[in-house]
N, C-alpha and C positions, 0 to 999 in steps of 0.2 A: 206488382208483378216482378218477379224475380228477373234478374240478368245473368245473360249465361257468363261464366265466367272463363273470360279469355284464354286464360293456360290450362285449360283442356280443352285437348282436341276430342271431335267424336270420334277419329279413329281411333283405333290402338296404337302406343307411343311405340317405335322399333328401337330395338339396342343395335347400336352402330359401336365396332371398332375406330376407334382414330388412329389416322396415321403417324408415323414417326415425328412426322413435323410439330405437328400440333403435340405431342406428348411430351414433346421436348420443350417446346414453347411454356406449357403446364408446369415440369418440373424447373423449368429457372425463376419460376415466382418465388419455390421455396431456396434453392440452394445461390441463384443471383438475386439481391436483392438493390443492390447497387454497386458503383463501380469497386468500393471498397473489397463487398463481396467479393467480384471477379481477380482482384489482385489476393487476397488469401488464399482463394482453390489454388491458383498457378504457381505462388511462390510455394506453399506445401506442396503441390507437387515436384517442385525443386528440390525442394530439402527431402524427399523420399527418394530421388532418383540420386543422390548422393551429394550434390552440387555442395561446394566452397567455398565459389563465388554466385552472388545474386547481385543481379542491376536491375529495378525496375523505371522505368518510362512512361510519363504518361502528359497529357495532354489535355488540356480544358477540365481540369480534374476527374479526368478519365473517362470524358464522355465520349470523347473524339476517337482517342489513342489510346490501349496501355499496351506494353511490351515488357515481356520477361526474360532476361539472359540467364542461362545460368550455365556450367560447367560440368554439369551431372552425367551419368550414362547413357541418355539419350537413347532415340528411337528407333529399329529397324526399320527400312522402308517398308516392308512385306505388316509392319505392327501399326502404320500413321492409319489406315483407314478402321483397320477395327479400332486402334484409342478413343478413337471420334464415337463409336455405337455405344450406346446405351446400355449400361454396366457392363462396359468391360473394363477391365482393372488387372493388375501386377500384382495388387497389394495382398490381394486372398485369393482364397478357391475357393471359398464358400461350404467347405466343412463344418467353419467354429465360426461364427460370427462375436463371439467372446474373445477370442484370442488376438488383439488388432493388437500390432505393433509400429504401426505407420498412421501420418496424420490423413489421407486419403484411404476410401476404399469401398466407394458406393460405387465410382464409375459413371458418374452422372454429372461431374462438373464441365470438361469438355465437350458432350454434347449438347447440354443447355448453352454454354457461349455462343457455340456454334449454330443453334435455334436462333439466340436474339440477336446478335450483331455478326460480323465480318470478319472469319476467325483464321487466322493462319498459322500452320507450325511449320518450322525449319526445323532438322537434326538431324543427328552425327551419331551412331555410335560406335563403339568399337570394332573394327573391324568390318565394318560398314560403309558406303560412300552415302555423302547427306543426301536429303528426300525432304522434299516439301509439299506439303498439303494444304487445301482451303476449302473453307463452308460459309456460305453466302446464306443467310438466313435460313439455315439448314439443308441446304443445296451444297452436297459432298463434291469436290472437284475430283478430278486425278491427281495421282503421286506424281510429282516430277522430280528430276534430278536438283541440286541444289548446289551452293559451293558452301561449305561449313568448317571450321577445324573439328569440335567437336561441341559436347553438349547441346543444348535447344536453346530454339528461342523460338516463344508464343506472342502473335502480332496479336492484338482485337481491335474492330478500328469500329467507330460507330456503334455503338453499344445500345442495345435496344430499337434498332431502328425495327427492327421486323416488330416489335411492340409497342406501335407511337405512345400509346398509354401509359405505360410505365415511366416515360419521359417526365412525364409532367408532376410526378410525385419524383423527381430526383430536385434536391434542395441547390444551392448556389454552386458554382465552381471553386471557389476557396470553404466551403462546407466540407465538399466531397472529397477534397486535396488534403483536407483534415483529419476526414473519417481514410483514408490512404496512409497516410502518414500514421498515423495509431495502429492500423493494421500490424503495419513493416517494424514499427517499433517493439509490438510485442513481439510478433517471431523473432527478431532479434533477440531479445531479453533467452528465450525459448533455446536459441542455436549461439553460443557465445563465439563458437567456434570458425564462425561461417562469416565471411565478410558480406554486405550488407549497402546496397548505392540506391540513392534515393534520386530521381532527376524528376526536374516540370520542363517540358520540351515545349512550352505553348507560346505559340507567337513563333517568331523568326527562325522556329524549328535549334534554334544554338544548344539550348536549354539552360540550367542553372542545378548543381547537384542543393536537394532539399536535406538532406540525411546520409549521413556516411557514417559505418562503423566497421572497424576494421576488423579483421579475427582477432581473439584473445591465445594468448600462449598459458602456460601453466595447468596448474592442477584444475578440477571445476570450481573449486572456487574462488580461486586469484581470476579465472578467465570469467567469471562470474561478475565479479568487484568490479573489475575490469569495465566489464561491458553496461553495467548499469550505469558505471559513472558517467560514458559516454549518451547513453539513453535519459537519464531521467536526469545529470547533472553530478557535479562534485560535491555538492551541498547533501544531498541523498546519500553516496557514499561513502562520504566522510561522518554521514550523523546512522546512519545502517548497523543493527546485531547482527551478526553472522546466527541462523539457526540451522544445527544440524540436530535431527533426532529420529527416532525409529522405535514403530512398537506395533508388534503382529502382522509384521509384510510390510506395512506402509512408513517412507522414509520421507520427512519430511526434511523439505532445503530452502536457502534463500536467505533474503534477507530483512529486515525489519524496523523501521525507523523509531529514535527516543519518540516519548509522549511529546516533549517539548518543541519536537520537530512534526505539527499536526499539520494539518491543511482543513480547509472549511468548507470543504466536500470530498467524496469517495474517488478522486480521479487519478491520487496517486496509487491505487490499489490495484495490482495486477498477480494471479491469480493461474496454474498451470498444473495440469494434472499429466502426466507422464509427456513432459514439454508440449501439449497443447492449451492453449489461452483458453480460458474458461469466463463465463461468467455467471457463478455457480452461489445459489442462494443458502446453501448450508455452509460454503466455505465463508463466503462473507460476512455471515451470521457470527460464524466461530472466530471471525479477525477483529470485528466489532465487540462480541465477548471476550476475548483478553487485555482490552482496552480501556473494558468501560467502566473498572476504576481507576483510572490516571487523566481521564479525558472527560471534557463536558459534553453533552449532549451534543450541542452545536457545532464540536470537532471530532474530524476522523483523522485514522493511522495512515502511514505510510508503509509501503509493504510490496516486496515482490518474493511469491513461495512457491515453494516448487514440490508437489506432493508425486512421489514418483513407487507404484506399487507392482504388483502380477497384474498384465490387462484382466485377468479373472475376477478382480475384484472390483472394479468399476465399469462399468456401461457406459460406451459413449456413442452408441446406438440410437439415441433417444431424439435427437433431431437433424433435420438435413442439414442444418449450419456446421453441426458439428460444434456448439458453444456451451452445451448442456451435459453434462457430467450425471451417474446414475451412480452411486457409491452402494457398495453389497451391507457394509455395517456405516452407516449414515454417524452414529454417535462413535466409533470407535474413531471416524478422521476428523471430527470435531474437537475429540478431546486432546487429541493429539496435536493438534494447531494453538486452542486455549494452555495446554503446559509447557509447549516447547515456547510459544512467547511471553508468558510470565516467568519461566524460567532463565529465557536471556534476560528479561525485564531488571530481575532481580539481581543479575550477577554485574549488570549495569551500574550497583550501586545509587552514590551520587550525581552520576553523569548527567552533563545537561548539553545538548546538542550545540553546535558552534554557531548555527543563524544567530541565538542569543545575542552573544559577543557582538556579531557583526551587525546585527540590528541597535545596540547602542552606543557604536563607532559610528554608525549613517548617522544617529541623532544627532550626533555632537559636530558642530559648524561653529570652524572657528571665524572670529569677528575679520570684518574686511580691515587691513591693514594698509594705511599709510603709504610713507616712507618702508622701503627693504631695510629691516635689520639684518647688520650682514653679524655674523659668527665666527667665534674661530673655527677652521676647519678640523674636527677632532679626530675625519677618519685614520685609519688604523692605530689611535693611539688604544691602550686597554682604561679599560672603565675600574674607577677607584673603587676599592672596596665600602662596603655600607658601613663602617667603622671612619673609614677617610669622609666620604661622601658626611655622615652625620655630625661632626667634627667643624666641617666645614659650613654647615649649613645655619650649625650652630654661632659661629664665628660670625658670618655673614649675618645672622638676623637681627637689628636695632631692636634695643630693647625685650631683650629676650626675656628675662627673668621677671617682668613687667608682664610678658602674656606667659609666661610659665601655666598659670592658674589656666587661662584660659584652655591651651592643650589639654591639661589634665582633667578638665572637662568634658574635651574631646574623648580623651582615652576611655571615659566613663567613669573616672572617679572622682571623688568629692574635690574641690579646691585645694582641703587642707591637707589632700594629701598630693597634690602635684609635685615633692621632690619622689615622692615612688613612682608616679609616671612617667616621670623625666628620666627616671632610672632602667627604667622596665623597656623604655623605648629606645635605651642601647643597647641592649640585648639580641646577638642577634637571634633572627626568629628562625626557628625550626623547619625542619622540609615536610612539612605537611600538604597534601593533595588543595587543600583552604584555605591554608597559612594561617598565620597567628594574627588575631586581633589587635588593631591600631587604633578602631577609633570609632564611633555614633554619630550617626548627624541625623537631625532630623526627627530624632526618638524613632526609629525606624530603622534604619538601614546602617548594618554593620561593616565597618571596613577592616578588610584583613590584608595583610604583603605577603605575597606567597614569591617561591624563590626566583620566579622569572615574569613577576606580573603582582597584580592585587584584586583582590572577588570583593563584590559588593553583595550583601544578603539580604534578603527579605526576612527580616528578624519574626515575623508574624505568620510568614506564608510558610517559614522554614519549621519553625517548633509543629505549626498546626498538621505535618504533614507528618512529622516523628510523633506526636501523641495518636494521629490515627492510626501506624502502622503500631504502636505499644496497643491500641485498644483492639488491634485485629486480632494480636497474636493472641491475646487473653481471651477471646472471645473461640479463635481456636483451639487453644488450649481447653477452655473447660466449657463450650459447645454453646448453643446458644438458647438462652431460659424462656421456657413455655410458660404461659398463664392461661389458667383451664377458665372457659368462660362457663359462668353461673346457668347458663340456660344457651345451648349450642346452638348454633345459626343452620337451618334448616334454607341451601340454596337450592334451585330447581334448573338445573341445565337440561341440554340437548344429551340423546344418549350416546354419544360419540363424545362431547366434551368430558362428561361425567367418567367413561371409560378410561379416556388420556388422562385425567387426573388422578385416577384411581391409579394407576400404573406406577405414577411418580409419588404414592402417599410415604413410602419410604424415605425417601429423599427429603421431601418439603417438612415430616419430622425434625427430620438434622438441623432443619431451619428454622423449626419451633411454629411451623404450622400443620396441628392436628387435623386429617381429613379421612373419611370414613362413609362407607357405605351408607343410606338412609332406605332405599326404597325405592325401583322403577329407576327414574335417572337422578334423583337428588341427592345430594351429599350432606353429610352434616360437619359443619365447624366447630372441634371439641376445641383446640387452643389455638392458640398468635402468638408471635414473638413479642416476650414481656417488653425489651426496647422498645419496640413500638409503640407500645401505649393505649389507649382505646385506640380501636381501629375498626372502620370498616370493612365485616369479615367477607361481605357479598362482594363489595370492589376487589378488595384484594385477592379474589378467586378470580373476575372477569380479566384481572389484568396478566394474572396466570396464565391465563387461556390464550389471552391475545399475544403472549411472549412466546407460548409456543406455536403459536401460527407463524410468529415471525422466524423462530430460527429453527424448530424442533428440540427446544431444551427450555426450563426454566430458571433464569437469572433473577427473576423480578424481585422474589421474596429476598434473596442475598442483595438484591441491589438494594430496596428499602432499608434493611439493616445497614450495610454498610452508609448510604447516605442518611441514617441519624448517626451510626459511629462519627462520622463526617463532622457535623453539625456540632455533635460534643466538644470532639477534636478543636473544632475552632472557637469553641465559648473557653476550654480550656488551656488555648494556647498563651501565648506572653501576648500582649495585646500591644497595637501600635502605639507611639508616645511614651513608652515604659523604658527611663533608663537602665541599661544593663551593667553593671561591673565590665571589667576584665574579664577574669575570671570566667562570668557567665558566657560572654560570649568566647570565649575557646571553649566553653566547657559543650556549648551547641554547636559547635565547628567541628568541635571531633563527631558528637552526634550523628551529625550528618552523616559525616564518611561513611560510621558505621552501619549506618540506617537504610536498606535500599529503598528505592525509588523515590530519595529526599531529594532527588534533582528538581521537579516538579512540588507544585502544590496540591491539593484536591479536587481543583479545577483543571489540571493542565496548564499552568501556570510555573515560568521558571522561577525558583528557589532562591536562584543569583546568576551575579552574571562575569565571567571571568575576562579580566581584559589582561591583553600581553605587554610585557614596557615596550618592546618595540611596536607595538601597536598604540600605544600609550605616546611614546617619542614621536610617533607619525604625526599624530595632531597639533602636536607642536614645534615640527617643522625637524626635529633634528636628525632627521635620516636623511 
């Protein structure tokens, strides 16, 4: 016997209007979703209303309390109750919903606060005497008079209480004081100009500032530098490209961290489309593609970009966050991202980021000492020249001529020839960016004196990374060689996958893989790239396909190629253990200079590593 089934009723169901309340309540599922949410609507709407200054306040990681100061234009008393109604807004008229110039403009942030929690606004504007308003779990009060200088300020106190539920999916208080702080940091990064107070008022109400950043002075991109240095550290803007570039409306800006300066996930990556924070999967895609030969799998770039175009040509329409970006040409800002970073990449040279250095200054601990050896006090006398200095060292060493041979072993040359060593090592050495080579240790690692320090090299990591870049350009230069298979590989995809690869058959040519219509939805595989070698022709299509699910481009067939160039590279580099001359090693020091991206190895890996003498004198006590 059948059961009736509960959710129908035998009447007929009636359509009900909801009230304002209830609508409101609705729309802050999508546009609050926690507290962090609620401090983004408010400080964007700060930075729309003009503000300078921003302080934001908050309490129990914003469960209790957040509070926004800001200094902007503020509210007329006769404008606090309609702000509160359900899309009202400054920011448009609702002509062009294309046209958005402001990071607000649905008009739905305010009255959803004012749904879940305990919302207050105070303000001032010009010309105006202040007016303060409240809504109690969507229960509008009266304007009352207020005392204000100017600009606003938004109370929310109890956040969600009209939606006990929602409570309970909010994660810890230092979670949410987390996701707060991330917020304020990108707008920051966004507004360099804008000063920027981060406070935890929680407990004994005194508070403690979390984040301070002050406005930046100069052009945008001193005030830029500026401001990252203070957000993300001096370590990021000291190892940061500056990228500027432009091509068909879209200008991209920011900044861009060495390969050598990765991290071991995507969290240094921050990402801004006409200064709104994005977290946009084609940009991503395209910051992970100009990387992904300098870097291992396992590491990603550092980066803060700033793509700034006509709002005509991007949609940001696309969800109530506001976090989702809609690009008009998807591949023309892609490409644009992929060339302007391999182009600073390049101009980079040698360069190899400074954590290096100071990652093997941490290593080195000198042994615990005794007795205080006291010194002569040498400051302000001047430092002898490397002619006096050698002279004397010479002077000072027992039995010198006794370990001659051995030095000139050091230097890398035979025994018999240690008086050319000893010769060559008065010499002063050149001002080269690498300096001149001194010496092997290790069959490994080369030591060079450069004019105010000396670089240690990874003789192995260093050639294998100049023979890849010699096998790339060859490979560019004269394109890359197909080999037609005897009997074509007949694959059978979906007719949507089949289409998208049909699209790109141009392309994946270039790359030395032949693809061509068969039938219905199947393709047939006439060639592969001869590098490669036997290959499977079915795999190498699915992973085609899966590349472009990931980003809408395909890298895969260039990346295979290049990681066998890779592989060559390293069978045919100088191998570890291998004494080098002199000679040889100045002769791979200039190499490098001239070689971009010889900072790194093929893995993401640095080259060398450059230590300072006063960083050098640190360790041994003489500063």
């Amino acid at each position: 016997m059948a059961t009736p089934n509960p959710n129908i009723s035998e009447n007929r169901p009636i359509i009900r209007q909801l009230d304002d309340s209830a609508i409101n309540r609705i729309a802050a599922g999508e546009v609050v979703e926690r507290p962090a949410s609620a401090v983004k609507e408010l400080v964007e709407n700060a930075i729309d209303a003009g503000a300078r200054r921003i302080t934001v306040e908050y309490a129990d990681g914003g469960k209790t309390m957040i509070r926004v100061t800001d200094d902007g234009c503020g509210i007329a008393p006769d404008d606090l109750s309609l702000a509160l109604s359900r899309h009202a807004t400054s920011k448009i008229d609702g002509s062009d919903l294309l046209n958005i110039h402001t990071f607000g403009f649905r008009g739905e942030a305010l009255p959803s606060l004012g749904a879940v929690g305990r919302l207050s606004i105070t303000s001032r504007a010009s010309g105006y005497d202040g007016a303060e308003i409240t809504v109690d779990g969507g229960r509008m009060g009266e304007v009352r008079p207020a005392a204000l200088n100017s600009g606003t300020i938004v109370t929310l106190r109890d956040l969600f209480f009209a939606t006990p539920a929602r409570l309970k999916f909010l994660r810890t208080d230092r979670a949410e004081a987390q996701a707060i702080g991330d917020v304020i940091k990108r707008l920051a990064m966004a507004e360099p100009f804008v000063r920027f107070v981060l406070r935890d008022v929680s407990g004994d109400g005194k508070g403690r500032d979390v984040f301070r950043a002050e406005a930046e002075q100069g052009d945008l991109f001193e005030a830029l530098h500026g401001r990252l240095a203070q957000v993300l550290g001096r370590e990021f803007a000291e190892n940061a490209l500056p990228i500027d570039a432009m091509r068909e409306g879209l200008h991209l800006t920011g900044f861009a961290a060495l390969p050598t300066y990765s991290r071991g996930s995507a969290v240094a990556q921050y990402l801004f489309v006409n200064g709104r924070p994005v977290r946009d999967k084609l940009l991503t895609g395209a910051l992970r593609g100009a990387y992904f030969d300098f870097l291992s799998r396992d590491r990603h770039p550092a980066a803060a970009l700033f793509v700034e175009c006509p709002p005509t040509l991007v949609d940001v329409n696309v969800h109530p966050a506001k976090s989702e970006v809609r690009f008009r040409d998807p591949g023309l800002a892609r490409g644009l991202i992929v060339s302007a970073l391999r182009h600073a990449l390049a101009e980079a040279g040698h360069r190899a980021s400074t954590t290096v250095a100071q990652a093997t200054l941490g290593a080195m601990q000198p042994e615990p000492q005794g007795a205080r050896v006291y010194q002569m006090d040498c400051a302000g006398m001047e430092r002898p020249s490397p002619a006096a200095r050698e002279a004397a060292y010479q002077a000072q060493a027992p039995g010198f001529a006794e370990t001659a041979g051995v030095w000139g072993r050091v230097e890398g040359t035979p025994m018999s020839d240690a008086p050319a060593a000893e010769a060559a090592s008065e010499t002063p050495a050149p001002d080269y960016p690498l300096g001149t080579a001194r010496g092997q240790v290790h069959e490994n690692y080369i030591i060079a004196q450069t004019a105010n320090g000396m670089v240690i090299v990874d003789q192995h990591a260093a050639h294998e990374r100049l023979v890849y870049e010699k096998l790339k350009r060859q490979m560019n230069d004269n394109g890359v060689a197909a080999q037609a298979l005897l009997i074509p590989e007949i694959v059978e995809l979906s007719a949507n996958d089949c289409a998208r690869l049909l699209e790109l058959a141009d392309d994946l040519a270039k790359l030395g893989l032949g693809v061509e219509a068969f039938g219905g939805s199947a393709i047939a595989v006439r060639e592969t790239p001869a590098i490669l070698g036997t290959v499977d022709a079915r795999a190498l299509i699915l992973d085609v396909l899966d590349e472009l699910d990931d980003g809408d481009n395909s890298n895969i067939v260039q990346a295979k190629i290049e990681a066998i160039l890779s592989r060559v590279a390293c069978h045919g580099s100088i191998r570890s253990g291998r004494w080098m001359r002199a000679e040889e090693m100045n002769a791979l020091l200039r190499e490098m200079e001239a070689t971009p991206h010889s900072g790194q190895c093929n893995h993401g890996r640095p080259t060398y590593v450059e230590l300072k003498l006063a960083d050098i004198e640190r360790l041994f006590g003489r500063t």
